[in-house]
Structures are given as C-alpha cells and as structure tokens.
C-alpha positions in Angstrom: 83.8 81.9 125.8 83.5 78.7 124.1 84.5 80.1 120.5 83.8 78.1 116.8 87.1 78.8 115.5 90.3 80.0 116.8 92.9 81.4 114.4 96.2 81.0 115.8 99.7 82.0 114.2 103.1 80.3 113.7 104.4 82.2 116.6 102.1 81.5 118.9 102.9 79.0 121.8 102.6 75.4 120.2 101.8 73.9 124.2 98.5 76.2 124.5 97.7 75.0 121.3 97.5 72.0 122.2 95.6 72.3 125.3 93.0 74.2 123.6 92.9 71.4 120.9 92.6 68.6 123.7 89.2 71.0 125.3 87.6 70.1 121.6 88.3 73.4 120.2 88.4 74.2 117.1 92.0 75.3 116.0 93.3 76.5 112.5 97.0 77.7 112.8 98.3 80.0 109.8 102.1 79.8 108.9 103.5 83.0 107.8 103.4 84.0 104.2 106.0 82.9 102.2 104.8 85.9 99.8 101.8 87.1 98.0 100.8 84.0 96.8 100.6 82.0 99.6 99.3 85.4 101.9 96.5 85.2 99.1 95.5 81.3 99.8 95.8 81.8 103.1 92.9 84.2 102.7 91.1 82.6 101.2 91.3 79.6 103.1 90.1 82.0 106.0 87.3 83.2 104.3 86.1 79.8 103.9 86.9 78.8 107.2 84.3 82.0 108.1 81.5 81.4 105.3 82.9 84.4 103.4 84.6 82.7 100.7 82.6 84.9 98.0 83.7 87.8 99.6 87.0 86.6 100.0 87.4 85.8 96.9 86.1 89.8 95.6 88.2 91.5 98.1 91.5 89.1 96.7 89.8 89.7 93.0 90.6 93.5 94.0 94.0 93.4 95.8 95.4 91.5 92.4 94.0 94.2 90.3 95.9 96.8 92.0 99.2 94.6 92.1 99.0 93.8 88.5 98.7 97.6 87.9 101.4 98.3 89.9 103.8 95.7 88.7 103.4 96.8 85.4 103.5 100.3 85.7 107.1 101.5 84.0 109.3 103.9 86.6 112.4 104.8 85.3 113.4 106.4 89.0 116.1 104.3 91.0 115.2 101.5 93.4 114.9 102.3 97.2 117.2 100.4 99.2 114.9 99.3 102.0 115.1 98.2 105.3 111.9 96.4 107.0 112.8 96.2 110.7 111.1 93.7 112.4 112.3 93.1 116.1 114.7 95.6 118.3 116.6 93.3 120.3 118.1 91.4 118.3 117.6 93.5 115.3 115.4 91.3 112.4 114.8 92.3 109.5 111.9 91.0 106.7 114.0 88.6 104.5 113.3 87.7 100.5 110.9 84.5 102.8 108.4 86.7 104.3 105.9 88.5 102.4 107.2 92.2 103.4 109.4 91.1 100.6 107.2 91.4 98.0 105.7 94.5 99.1 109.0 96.1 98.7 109.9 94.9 95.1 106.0 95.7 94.2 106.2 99.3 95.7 109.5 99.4 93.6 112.3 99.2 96.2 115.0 96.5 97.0 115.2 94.9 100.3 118.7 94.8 101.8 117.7 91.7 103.8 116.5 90.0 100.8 119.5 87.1 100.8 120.3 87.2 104.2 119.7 83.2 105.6 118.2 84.5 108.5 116.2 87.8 109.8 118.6 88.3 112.4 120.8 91.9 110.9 123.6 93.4 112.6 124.0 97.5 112.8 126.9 97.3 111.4 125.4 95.4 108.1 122.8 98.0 107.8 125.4 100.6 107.9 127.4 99.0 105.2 123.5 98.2 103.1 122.8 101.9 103.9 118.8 102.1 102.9 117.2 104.5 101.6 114.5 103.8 103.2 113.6 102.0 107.0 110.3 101.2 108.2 110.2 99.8 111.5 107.3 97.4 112.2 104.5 98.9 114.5 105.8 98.2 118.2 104.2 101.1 119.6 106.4 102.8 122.5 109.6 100.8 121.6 109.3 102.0 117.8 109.3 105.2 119.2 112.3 104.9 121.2 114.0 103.0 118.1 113.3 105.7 115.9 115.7 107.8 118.4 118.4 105.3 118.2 118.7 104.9 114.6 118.6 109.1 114.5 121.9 108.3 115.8 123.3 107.1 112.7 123.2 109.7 110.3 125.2 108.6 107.7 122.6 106.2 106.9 120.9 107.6 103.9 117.4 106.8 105.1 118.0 108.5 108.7 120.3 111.5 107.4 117.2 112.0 104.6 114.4 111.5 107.1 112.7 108.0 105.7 112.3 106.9 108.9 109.1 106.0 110.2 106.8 103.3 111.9 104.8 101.4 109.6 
C-alpha cells in the first residue's frame, strides 16, 4: 500500500515496528496519554504530522472550552465512585496514569483505581471500592458477556442500581 505515515500505538508489537521502519516507512508511535494534557499535544502533534495543525489546533481550542466549563461548573451532588474496566482477564482497570482518569474527575466522579500502582484490580477490591458507577471499555461480544458476570454481584452499588454499561 506503500502508506506516508503510519500511526502506531504503545501497544502495538515493537518487532513489526521495526520491520516496517527497516522497509523506509514512515513510523510515528504515540505513547498513551498520561492525561489531558499530554492527550492534547499528542493531537496536535498528529495534526501536524497530517498538515492539519490549524484544524487541530480549532478542534483542541473547542474541547478546552467545554472542559474549562465543566471544571468550573459548581455541583453540590456527591462524587460517583467509578470504575473504568479496561481488560476482562485479568481485570484492569484505568488508573490516576491514564487519561480515563481525568475524564472521571472532570465529569465529576472519583476513580476507585486512581492510586492503585498498577491497572491490574481484583473482584474482590472492587467489591470492597463498591462504585457507583462501571463502565466497561468497548470489547464488543466479551463486554456483553462481562456485563452478565458483574450482574452477578449485586451488592455492588453500580450493578444493584443498574450503572452498568459499555462505553
């Protein structure tokens, strides 16, 4: 196909990187967002990289609009325990290093995960956390089935109160 840029993440398999690099391809690799910040530099390093920067730089112009007017709007409601499930087997959750961190605290919720060293979370932690709210990354089918399992657990608040869903 003989592409002009390839955008590869920080999961992807370092060895075909490599390979592609040594057929003269052009490679940029992304690390995952530390937070907002960085997830902002990071696109607008991409929209240079595509000869977008302009736009880029309108559509980021926009996104910290909104996020200014959310972090400064005054809620006097409780915080949300949240949950952010990332992988089934082993369960991983979104830690306070990944930038599904700050979308919880903007959007006004607490992340359970937020100090835990590692993304790797046991069922039994999440029962003893007990969220308000889980949101299982998008895995298709196998969200579907984990949605089943956690019904299982209803003395979580966020399963017993139905804030269980696939985002």
């Amino acid at each position: 196909l003989n592409p002009d840029l390839i955008i590869a993440g920080s999961l992807s398999n370092p060895s075909e990187i490599k390979k592609l690099k040594k057929l003269g391809l052009n490679i940029r690799t992304f690390r995952e967002p530390s937070g907002f910040k960085e997830l902002a530099s990071q696109f607008i390093e991409l929209g240079e990289l595509l000869g977008r920067k302009k736009k880029a730089e309108k559509i980021l112009k926009t996104a910290k609009e909104k996020v200014t007017v959310i972090t400064n709007k005054k809620n006097p409601v409780p915080k949300p325990k949240v949950l952010v499930q990332l992988g089934i087997n082993p369960l991983f959750a979104a830690t306070g290093k990944s930038f599904v961190n700050d979308y919880i605290t903007l959007a006004g919720g607490i992340n359970i995960a937020e100090k835990a060293k590692s993304g790797l979370y046991s069922m039994e932690r999440v029962i003893k956390d007990n969220p308000d709210v889980i949101v299982i990354a998008d895995m298709g089918i196998e969200g579907e089935t984990e949605i089943l399992r956690w019904n299982k657990y209803q003395s979580i608040n966020a399963v017993r109160d139905g804030d269980l869903d696939e985002g």
